[in-house]
Structures are given as structure tokens and as C-alpha cells.
N, C-alpha and C positions, 0 to 999 in steps of 0.2 A: 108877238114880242116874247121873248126868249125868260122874261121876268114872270113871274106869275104871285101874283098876291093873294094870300090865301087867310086875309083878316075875316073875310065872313066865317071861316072853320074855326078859326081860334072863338070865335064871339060863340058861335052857336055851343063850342064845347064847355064854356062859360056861362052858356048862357044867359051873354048879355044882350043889350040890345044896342042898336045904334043910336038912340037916345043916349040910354045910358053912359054910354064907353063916349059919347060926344062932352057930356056935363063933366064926367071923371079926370077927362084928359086935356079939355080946355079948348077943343077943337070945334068948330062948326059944324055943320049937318053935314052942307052940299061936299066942303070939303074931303070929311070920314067917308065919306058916297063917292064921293071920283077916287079915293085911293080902296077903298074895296072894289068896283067895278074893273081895279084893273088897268084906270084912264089917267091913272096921276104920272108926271112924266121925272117927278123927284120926289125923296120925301126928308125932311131936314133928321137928321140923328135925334135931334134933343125932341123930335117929335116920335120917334122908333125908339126913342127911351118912355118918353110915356107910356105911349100903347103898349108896351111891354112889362112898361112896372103894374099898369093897371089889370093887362088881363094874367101878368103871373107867366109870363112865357119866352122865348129867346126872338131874335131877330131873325131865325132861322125857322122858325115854328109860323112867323108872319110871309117871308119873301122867299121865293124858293126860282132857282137858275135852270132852263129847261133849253138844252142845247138842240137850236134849229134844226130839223129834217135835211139833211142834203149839207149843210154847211160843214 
């Protein structure tokens, strides 16, 4: 997937944890866990506004576009 989500970098350089950053932002566990792994297939704005305000960082510091080999 040409998306690449790079929440586990922001948290370790914060280092928070995935507890924590789940209590802060109002989010579930399993949830915070399939969008770090990578596996979430959306994620709502006003949810990329939390995580953002909480760890201090831009939308661009979270998601980053990585153009396909060959495409």
C-alpha cells in the first residue's frame, strides 16, 4: 500500500505509549493498533486532529505517500 503510517515513530519520539495516546485521544486500543500496523483502511480527520494535537505533530509527521515500484 503506497500509504505508509508512521504513528508508532511519532509515539516512540514522544515517547508515549499506546495506552497512553489511546486514554488522551479517546480511541480504543484494538482501534490505535490496526491504524499503527498499517491495517486501517480510513481514518476520520477529527480523529488525525486528535492524534495530532496530543502527540504535538502535523498530519504529515503521521501518514506519509510512497509511490509504487513500476507504477
Amino acid at each position: 500500500m503506497p500509504i505508509i503510517v508512521n504513528l508508532d515513530v511519532m509515539m516512540a519520539k514522544r515517547k508515549m505509549s499506546l495506552n497512553e495516546l489511546s486514554e488522551k485521544v479517546g480511541l480504543t486500543l484494538s482501534n490505535l493498533s490496526i491504524l499503527k500496523t498499517g491495517k486501517a483502511k480510513a481514518i476520520r480527520f477529527s480523529t488525525l486532529e486528535a492524534i495530532c494535537k496530543v502527540l504535538d505533530c502535523q498530519p504529515a509527521d503521521i501518514l506519509e505517500y510512497q509511490n509504487e515500484e513500476g507504477s
